[in-house]
C-alpha positions in Angstrom: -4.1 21.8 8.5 -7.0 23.5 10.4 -8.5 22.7 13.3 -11.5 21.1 12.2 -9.0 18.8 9.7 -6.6 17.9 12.9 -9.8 16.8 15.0 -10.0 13.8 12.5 -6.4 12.6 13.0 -5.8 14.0 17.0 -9.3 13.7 18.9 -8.7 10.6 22.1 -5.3 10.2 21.8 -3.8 10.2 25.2 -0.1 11.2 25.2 0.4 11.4 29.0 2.8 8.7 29.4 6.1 9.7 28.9 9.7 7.6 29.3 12.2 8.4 31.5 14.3 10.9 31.4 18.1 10.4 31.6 21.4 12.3 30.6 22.7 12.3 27.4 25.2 9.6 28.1 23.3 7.2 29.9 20.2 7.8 26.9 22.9 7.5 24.1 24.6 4.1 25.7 20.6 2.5 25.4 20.7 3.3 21.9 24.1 1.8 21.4 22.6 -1.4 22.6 19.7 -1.5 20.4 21.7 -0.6 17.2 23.5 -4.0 18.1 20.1 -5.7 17.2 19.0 -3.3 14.6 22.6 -3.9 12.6 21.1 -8.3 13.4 18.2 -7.3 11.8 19.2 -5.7 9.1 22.0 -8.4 8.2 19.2 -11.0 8.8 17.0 -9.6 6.1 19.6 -8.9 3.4 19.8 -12.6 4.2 16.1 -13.4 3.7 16.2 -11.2 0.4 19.7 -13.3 -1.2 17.7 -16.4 -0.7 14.4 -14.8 -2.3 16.4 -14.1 -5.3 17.1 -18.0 -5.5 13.7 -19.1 -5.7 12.7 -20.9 -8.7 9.8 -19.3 -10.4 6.5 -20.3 -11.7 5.1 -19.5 -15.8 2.0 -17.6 -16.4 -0.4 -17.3 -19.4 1.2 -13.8 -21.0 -2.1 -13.3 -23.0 -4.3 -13.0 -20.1 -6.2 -9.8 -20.5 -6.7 -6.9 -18.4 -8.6 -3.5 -19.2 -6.9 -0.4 -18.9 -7.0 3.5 -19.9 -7.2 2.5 -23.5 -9.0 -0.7 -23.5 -8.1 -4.1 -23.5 -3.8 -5.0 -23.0 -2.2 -8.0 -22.6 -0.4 -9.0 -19.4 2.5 -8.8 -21.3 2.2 -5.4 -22.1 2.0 -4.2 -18.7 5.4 -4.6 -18.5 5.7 -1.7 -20.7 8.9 -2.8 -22.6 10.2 -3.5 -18.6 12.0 -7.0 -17.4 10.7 -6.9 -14.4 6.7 -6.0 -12.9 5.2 -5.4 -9.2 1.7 -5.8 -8.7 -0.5 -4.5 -5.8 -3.9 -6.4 -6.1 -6.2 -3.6 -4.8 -9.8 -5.1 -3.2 -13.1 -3.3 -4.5 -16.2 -3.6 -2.3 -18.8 -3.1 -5.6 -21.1 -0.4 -5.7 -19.5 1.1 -2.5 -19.6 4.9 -2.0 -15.5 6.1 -2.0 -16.2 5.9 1.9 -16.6 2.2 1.9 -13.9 1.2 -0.4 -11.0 -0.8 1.1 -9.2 1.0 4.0 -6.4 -1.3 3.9 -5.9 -1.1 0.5 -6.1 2.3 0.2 -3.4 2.6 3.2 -0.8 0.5 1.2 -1.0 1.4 -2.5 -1.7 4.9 -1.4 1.8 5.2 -0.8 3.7 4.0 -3.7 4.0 7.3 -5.4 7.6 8.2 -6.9 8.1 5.6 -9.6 11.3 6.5 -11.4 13.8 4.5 -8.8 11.5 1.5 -10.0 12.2 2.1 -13.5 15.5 2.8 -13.6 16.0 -0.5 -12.3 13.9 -1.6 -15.5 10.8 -2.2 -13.0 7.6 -1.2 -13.5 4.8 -0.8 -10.5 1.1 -1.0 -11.6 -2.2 -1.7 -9.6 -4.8 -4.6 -10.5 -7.5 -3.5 -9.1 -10.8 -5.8 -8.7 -13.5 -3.4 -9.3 -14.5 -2.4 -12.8 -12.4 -0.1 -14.7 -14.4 3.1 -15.0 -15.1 3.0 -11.1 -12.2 2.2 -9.6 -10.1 4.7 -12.3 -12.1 7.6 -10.3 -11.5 6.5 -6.8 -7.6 6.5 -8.0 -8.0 10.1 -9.1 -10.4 11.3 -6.3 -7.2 10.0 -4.2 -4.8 11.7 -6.4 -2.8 8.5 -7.4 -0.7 8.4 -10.4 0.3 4.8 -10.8 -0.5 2.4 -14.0 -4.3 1.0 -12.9 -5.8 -2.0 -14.6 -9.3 -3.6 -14.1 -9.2 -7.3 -13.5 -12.5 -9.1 -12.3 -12.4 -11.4 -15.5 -8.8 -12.9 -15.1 -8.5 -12.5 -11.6 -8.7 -16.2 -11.3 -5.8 -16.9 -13.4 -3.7 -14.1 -12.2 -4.3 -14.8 -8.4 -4.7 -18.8 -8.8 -6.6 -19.1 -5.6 -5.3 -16.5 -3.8 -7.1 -13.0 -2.3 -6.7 -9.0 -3.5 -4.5 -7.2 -0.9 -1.4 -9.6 -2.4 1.3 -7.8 -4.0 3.2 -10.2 -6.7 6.8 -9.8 -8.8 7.1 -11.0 -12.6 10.2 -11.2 -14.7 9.6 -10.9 -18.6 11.8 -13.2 -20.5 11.3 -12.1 -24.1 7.2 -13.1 -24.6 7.4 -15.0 -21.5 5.7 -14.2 -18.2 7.0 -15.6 -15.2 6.1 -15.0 -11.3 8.6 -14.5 -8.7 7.4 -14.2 -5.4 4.3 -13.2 -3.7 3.2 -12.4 -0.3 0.4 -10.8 1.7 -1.0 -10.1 5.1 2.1 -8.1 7.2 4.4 -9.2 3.9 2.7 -6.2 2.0 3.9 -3.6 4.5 7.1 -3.5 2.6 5.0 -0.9 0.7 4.5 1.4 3.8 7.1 4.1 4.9 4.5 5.2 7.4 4.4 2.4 9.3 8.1 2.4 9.0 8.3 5.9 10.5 6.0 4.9 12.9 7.9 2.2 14.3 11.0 4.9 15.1 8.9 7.4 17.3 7.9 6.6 20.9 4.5 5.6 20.4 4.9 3.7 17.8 2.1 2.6 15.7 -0.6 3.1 18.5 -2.2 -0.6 17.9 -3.3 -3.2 20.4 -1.2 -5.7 19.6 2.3 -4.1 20.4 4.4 -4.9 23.0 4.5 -0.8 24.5 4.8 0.1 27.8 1.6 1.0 30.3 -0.1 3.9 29.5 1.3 4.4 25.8 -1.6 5.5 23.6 -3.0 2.5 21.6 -6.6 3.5 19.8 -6.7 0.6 17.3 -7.1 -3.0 17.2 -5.8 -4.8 14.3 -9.1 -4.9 12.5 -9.1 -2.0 9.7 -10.3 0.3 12.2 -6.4 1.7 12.4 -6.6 2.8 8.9 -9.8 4.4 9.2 -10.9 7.9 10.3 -14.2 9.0 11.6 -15.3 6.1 9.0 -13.3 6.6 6.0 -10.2 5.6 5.1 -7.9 8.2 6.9 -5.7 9.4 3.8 -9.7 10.9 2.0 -9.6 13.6 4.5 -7.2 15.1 2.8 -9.1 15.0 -0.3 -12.1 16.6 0.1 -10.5 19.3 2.9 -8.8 19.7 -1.0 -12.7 19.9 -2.4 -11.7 16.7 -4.6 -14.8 14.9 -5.9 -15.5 11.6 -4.7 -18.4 10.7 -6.5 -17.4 7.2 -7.8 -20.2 7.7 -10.6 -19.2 6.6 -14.3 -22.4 8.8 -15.4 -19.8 12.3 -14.0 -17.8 13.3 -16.7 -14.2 12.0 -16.0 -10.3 12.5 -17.3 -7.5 14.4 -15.8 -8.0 15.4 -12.4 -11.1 13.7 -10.6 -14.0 16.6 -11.7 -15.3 18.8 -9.2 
């Protein structure tokens, strides 16, 4: 990264405060005490997932129709010969520059990128998105994104039944029937998010307003979208024109393969 490409991701952060700093021993018996609650934490959500898997399910249309790569497919196809599906309903702001398209959602489904642990548990992962196909298929190539993408502003109301986009949803395919699972949104969809994950290990954790960090810790965002934004874009596009990546959203440039110059 050069210097002009770290200014977008470094510039105001204060990292003056600092813990304290102990021995070895006294430092490793701290941690000892919070694994005690980690190991709690993680035996309380294998819990939560055992009873998740006991929820009774709910029937859905298989016919509905979305519009992908090739044109018109079926809900059921989606499934692509799979049991099971995951959905990540991606927002679209219409006739939005790539600049103004959905910072959340490009934080979350940007990071769903290695597939084949998914399928090899007869899963498959695809992206609804809300915006028409030939737009929102380039935004998913200017960002380099290789997942299954279907455009679904005409059935959105019988896939999402009165819900928002930014929801992630489980199916199970039992022979030509459709069935959903489980759904969740909001915090539930961070599940998707190894960064925030990460984040949550290191001493500064995510850097937002609303966590419980000591006095002085850095914390630039509030819980708005600004903390997946970056000098007004969502932060992950840097990356992607410091790559010279196109992101013209434009159905009139040409388009297939890698988003065109």
């Amino acid at each position: 990264m050069n210097t002009r490409d770290q200014h977008h991701f470094t510039k105001g952060l204060d990292t003056s405060a600092l813990p304290a700093v102990v021995d070895r021993a006294i430092w490793q018996a701290e941690l000892d005490k919070l694994l005690v609650r980690e190991k709690t934490h993680t035996r309380q959500g294998d819990a939560i997932a055992a009873a998740r898997r006991l929820l009774p399910m709910v029937e859905v249309d298989p016919t509905i129709q979305l519009l992908g790569p090739h044109g018109p497919v079926t809900l059921l196809e989606v499934f692509e010969g799979r049991q099971q599906l995951i959905v990540y309903y991606h927002m679209w702001h219409l006739d939005q520059p790539a600049s103004g398209q959905c910072e959340g959602c490009t934080f979350f489904n940007g990071q769903i990128r290695e597939l084949s642990y998914l399928h090899s548990r007869d899963v498959t992962y695809a992206t609804f998105c809300e915006g028409p196909y030939e737009e929102s298929v380039r935004y998913r190539d200017f960002m380099d994104w290789d997942v299954p993408w279907y455009s679904v502003p005409d059935s959105a109301d019988a896939l999402l039944a009165g819900r928002g986009f930014g929801t992630l949803i489980c199916y199970l395919r039992h022979g030509d029937r459709v069935f959903e699972t489980y759904w969740t949104t909001g915090r539930g969809v961070e599940v998707m998010t190894p960064s925030y994950g990460l984040l949550d290990l290191t001493v500064y954790g995510r850097q937002e307003t609303w966590e419980d960090s000591p006095a002085g810790w850095p914390q630039r965002w509030e819980n708005n979208g600004d903390q997946f934004r970056t000098d007004e874009r969502p932060t992950a596009q840097w990356s992607r024109l410091a790559a010279g990546r196109s992101d013209d959203l434009s159905t009139r440039a040409p388009h297939g393969g890698p988003n065109q110059q």
